[in-house]
Every structure is written in C-alpha cells, then in structure tokens.
C-alpha positions in Angstrom: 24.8 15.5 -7.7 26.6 15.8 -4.4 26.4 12.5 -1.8 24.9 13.3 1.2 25.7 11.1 4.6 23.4 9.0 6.1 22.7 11.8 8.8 22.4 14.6 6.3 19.8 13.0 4.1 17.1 12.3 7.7 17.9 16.2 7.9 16.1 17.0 4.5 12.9 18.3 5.4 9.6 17.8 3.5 7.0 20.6 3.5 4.5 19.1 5.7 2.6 19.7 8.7 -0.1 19.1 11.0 -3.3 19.9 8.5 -1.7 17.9 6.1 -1.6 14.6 8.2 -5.4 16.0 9.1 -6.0 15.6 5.5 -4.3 12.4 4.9 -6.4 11.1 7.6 -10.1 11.6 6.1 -8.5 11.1 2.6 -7.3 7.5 3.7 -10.7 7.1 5.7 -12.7 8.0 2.9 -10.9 5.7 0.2 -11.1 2.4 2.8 -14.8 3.5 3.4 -16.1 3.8 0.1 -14.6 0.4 -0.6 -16.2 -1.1 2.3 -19.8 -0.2 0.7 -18.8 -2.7 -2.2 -18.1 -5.2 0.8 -21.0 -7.6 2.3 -20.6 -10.1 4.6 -20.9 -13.1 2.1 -17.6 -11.8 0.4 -15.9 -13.4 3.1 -18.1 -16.3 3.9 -17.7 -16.8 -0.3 -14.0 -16.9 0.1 -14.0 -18.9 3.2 -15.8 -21.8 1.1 -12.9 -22.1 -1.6 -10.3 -20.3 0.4 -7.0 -20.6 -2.0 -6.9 -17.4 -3.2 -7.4 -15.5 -0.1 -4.4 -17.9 1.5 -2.7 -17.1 -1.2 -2.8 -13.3 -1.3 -2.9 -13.3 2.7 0.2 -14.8 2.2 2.0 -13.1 -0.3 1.0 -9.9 1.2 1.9 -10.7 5.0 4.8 -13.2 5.0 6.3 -12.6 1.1 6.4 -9.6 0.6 8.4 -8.5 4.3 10.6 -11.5 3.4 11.5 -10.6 -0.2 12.1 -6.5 1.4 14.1 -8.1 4.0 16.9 -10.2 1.4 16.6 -6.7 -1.1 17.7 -4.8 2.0 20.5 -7.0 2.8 21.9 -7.8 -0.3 21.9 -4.0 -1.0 22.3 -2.5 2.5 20.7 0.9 1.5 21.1 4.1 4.3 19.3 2.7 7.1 16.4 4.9 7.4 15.4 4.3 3.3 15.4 0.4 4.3 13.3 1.7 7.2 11.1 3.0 4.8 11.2 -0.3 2.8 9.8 -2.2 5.7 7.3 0.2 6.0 6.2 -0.3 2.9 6.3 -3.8 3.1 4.1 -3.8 6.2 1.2 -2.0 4.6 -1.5 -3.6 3.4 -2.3 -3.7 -0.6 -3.8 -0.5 -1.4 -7.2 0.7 -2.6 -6.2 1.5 -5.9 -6.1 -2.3 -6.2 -9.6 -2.5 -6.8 -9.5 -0.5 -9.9 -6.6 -1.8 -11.8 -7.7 -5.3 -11.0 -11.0 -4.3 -13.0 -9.0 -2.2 -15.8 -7.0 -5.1 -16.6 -9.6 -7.9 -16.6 -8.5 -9.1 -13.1 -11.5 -10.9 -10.9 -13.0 -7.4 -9.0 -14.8 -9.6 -6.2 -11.4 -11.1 -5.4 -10.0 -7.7 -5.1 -12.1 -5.8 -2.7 -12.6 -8.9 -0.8 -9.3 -9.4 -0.3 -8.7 -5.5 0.7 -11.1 -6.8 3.4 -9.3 -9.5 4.8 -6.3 -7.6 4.3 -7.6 -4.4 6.1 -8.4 -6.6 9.2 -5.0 -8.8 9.0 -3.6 -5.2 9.0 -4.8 -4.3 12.1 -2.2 -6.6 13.6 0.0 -7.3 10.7 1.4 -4.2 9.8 2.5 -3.1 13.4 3.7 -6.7 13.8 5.9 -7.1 10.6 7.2 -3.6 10.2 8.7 -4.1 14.3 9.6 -7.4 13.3 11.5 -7.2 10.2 13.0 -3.4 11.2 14.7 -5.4 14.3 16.0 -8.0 12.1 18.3 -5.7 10.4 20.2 -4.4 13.1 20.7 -0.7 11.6 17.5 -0.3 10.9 16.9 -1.6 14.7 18.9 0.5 16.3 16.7 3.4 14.3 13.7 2.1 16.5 15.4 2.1 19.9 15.9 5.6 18.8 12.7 6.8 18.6 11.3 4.3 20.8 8.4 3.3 18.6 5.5 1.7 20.0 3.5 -1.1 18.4 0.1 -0.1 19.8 0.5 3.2 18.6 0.8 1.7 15.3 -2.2 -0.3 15.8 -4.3 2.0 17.3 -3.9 4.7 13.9 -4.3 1.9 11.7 -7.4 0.7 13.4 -8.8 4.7 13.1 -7.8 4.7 9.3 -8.5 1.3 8.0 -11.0 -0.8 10.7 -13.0 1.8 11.5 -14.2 2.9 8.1 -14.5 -0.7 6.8 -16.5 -2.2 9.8 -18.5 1.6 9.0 -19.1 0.9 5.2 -20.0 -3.3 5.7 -22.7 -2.0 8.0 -24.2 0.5 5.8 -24.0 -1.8 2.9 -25.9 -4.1 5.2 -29.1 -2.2 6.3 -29.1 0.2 3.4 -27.9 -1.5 0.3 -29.5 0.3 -2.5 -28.0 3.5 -0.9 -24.9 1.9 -0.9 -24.6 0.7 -4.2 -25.5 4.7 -5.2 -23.2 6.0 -2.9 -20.5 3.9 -3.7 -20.6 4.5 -7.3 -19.7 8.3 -6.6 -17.8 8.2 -2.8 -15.2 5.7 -4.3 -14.1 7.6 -7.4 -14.2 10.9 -5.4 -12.0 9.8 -2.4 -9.9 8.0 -4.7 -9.3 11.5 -6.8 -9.3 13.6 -3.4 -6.5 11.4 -2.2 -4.3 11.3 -5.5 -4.9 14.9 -5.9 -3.2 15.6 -2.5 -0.9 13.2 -3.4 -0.1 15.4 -6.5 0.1 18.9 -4.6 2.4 17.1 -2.1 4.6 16.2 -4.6 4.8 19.3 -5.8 5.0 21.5 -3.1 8.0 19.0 -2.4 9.2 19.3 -5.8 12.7 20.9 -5.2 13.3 17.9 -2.7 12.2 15.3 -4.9 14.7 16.5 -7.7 17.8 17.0 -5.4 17.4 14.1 -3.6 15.1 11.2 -5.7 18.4 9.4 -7.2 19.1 8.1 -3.5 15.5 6.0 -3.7 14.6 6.2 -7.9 16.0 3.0 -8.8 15.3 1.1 -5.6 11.6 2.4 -5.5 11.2 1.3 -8.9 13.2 -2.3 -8.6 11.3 -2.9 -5.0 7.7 -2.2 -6.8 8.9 -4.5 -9.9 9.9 -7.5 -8.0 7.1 -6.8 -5.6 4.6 -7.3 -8.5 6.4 -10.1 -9.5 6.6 -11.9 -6.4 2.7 -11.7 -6.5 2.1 -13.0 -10.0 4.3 -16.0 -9.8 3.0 -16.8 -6.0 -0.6 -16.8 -8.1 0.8 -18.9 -11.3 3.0 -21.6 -8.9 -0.5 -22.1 -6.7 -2.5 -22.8 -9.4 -4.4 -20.1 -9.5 -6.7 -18.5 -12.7 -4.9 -16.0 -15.0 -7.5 -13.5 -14.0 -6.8 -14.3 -10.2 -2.7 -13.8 -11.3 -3.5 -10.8 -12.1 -5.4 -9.7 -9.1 -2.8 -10.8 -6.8 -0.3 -8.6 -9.0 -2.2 -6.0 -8.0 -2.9 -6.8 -4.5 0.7 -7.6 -3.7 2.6 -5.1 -5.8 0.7 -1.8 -5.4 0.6 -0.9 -1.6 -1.1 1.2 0.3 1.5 3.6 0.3 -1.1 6.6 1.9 -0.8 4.6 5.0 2.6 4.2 4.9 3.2 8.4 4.9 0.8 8.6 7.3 2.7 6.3 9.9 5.8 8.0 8.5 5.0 11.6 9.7 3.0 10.4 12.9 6.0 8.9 14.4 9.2 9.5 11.9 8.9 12.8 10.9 12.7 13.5 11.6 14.1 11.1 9.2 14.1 12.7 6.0 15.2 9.0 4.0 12.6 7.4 5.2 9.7 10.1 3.8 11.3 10.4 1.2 11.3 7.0 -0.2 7.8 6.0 0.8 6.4 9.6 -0.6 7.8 8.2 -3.6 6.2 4.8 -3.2 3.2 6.7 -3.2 3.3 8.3 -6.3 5.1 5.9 -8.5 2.9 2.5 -7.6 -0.1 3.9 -8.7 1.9 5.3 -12.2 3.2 1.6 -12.9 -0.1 -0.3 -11.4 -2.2 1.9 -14.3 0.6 1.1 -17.0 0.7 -2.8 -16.2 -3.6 -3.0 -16.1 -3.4 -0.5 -19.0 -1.3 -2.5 -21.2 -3.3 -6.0 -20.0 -6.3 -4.3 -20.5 -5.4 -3.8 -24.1 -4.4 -7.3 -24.6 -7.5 -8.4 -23.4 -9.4 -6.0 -26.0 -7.2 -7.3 -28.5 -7.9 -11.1 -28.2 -11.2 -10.4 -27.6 -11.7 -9.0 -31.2 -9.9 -11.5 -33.0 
C-alpha cells in the first residue's frame, strides 16, 4: 500500500454532496426526535433527585472522553487532520443507538434516553466548546482551524437545528399527546434509526474504493479510540460506585458516539480535508458494529445466568 503525505490524504475525495448532507440532516433529526417522544419532563426531574449517574455520564462524556482523545493524540501524533477528526469525535455527544444497546444488553433504558437528554442539551454548547478547545491544544491540529477559520456559533447553531430542535419538538408532543407518542414512538424510532444506518450503508459503499485504499491510515486507531473509549466509560461507572446495569449504560453512552453528527459537521465546514472524513465516516460505521457485539455478547450472558 503506498504512503500518502499528510497533504495528499485531505486531497482524497469522498463521493458526497449537497443532497446528501440534506439527507443526513432529516436522518439525524428524525433519530433525536423519535427519542425525544420516550423523553418526559420527570426523566430529568428523576435524575435530578439522585443525580450520580447523570454526573457521572455528563462527565465522562464532556470532560473524559476529550481528555483521554487529547493524551491518544499526543502519544501517537497521527496526520493532523485524522486527530482533527478524533476531537471531533470526541466532542459529539453519545449517540442514539445508545438507547438500544443499553436495552439489548440488560443496561438501565430510563438512564439511557435520559441521559441522551441531558447530553443533547449539554451539546448544544459542549460540542462547539470542546472540539475548539481541545483542536487548539494540539497545535497542528490548531493551525488546521486558523485555516479554515471555523467558527463556534456555526457549530452551535447546526447542532441546535439537529439535536435541540427535535428534542425540545418530541418532549412537547410526548407532553400533550402521550398516548400518540408512545404509538408513534414505537415505529418513528426504529424507522429513523434504519433510515439513517441504511444511508450510512450506501455511503459506505458508494465510498467503497476509498475506504479500501485508504482505511489502514484510521483502521487501527478507529478501533483502539472506540475500545478505550468504552473502557473509559465502564470503569468511570465501576470506580463511582455505580450498579452493574448502570456500567453498562455508561459503556454505551460514553463509547458509542454520535458519529452522524460528527460527518455532518465534517462536510458543513471540512469538506476539504479528506483525513478527517475519512476517519469519522469510519467512526460511523464501526461504533455501531462493536456497540451491537459488546450488548450482544452481554445480552447473552444475561440469558445465560438467568436460566441457570
């Protein structure tokens, strides 16, 4: 396999374009909005009352998980714009898919959408604010940004269309109309959920020649960052004291990210740096492959001491 330059690699192209970022919009919309309908006001006012787990997911998914990106990145010193897209990653909240593989693998479900909640809204300032923070800490990363002279608000102001808008949408249905949300919930989650990783899919491969010339420059890394991520999130759990159900949640909640978001920011305001897509395209597809074998394999452990 021939070694490309840093500068070669951010010219790689991936085959996408403006009805594709169209699509990734109301995909990533319709994901955060039919979680929202599973969402009601006493969520947070339940968490708020014995408030250890959500400080402790609020904190491994805001502060740990930039920090332990930031000390991989410099230990490694990867081609700036694939550490780029490590931050990114890093500055996203968890992802949907969270919800699901919490419940596969006998995690506590309430805890998981809830915590997408509080997440979602920390987001709203978080993710701007730690992916300019920790991007300027490493100074070729920073000198990326100068670059392309990204700013914050915009940031803000796309996550807010994405992420706040659909949630505050879906908590107010749920509100007036509960009955219809619980209905429409049951079948808007699933489908978005499938629209989105479908997409996902047909991106991938309509990018396949890419991915295969060029995946060994983020295989390993994606894989290790993803690992240690999910790591970083169980052990925060286990060392606060928290229930082995609620470990796994926050393995879930810190390790799988919401990756869609990350591409979406990618392409809105990176679209010439070809490492950077490439890794966090990636991200995409390979979270949600190891989040379903981890809950897969705890799921069967659960079935299996439950019989005995």
């Amino acid at each position: 396999m021939q070694n490309l330059t840093p500068h070669e690699i951010d010219q790689i192209k991936i085959h996408f374009n403006a009805d594709n970022l169209w699509i990734v919009n109301i995909s990533l919309a319709l994901v955060m909005f039919g979680v929202a309908l599973d969402i009601k006001v006493s969520d947070f006012t339940n968490l708020l009352k014995s408030p250890k787990p959500l400080i402790v997911g609020i904190v491994s998914q805001f502060f740990l998980i930039p920090l332990v990106t930031y000390i991989i990145v410099i230990t490694i010193n990867p081609i700036p714009s694939i550490a780029l897209g490590l931050f990114m990653v890093a500055a996203c909240p968890g992802g949907n898919i969270s919800n699901f593989l919490s419940k596969l693998s006998g995690g506590n479900s309430a805890l998981s959408v809830s915590l997408t909640a509080f997440a979602t809204l920390f987001a709203l300032i978080m993710t701007p604010l730690n992916f300019s923070v920790w991007s300027n800490f490493y100074p070729p990363t920073s000198k990326i940004l100068q670059e392309v002279s990204l700013n914050p608000t915009d940031v803000a102001k796309l996550v807010v269309m994405i992420l706040g808008i659909p949630l505050i949408a879906g908590m107010i249905v749920n509100y007036y109309f509960p009955a219809f949300s619980v209905k429409s919930s049951n079948i808007l989650k699933p489908i978005s959920i499938i629209i989105f990783t479908i997409f996902i899919a047909v991106a991938f491969y309509n990018n396949l020649d890419v991915f295969l010339n060029h995946i060994h420059y983020v295989l390993i890394l994606v894989i290790a960052h993803n690992i240690i991520l999910m790591i970083t999130g169980y052990y925060a759990a286990k060392f606060s004291g928290l229930s082995k159900v609620n470990q796994k949640t926050l393995t879930f909640e810190t390790g799988v990210q919401n990756s869609g978001l990350g591409l979406l920011l990618v392409f809105s305001f990176f679209n010439t740096l070809g490492g950077m897509a490439i890794l966090v395209a990636f991200w995409a597809v390979w979270d949600m492959f190891s989040g379903l074998i981890l809950a897969s394999y705890w799921s069967y452990k659960l079935k299996k001491a439950n019989s005995i």
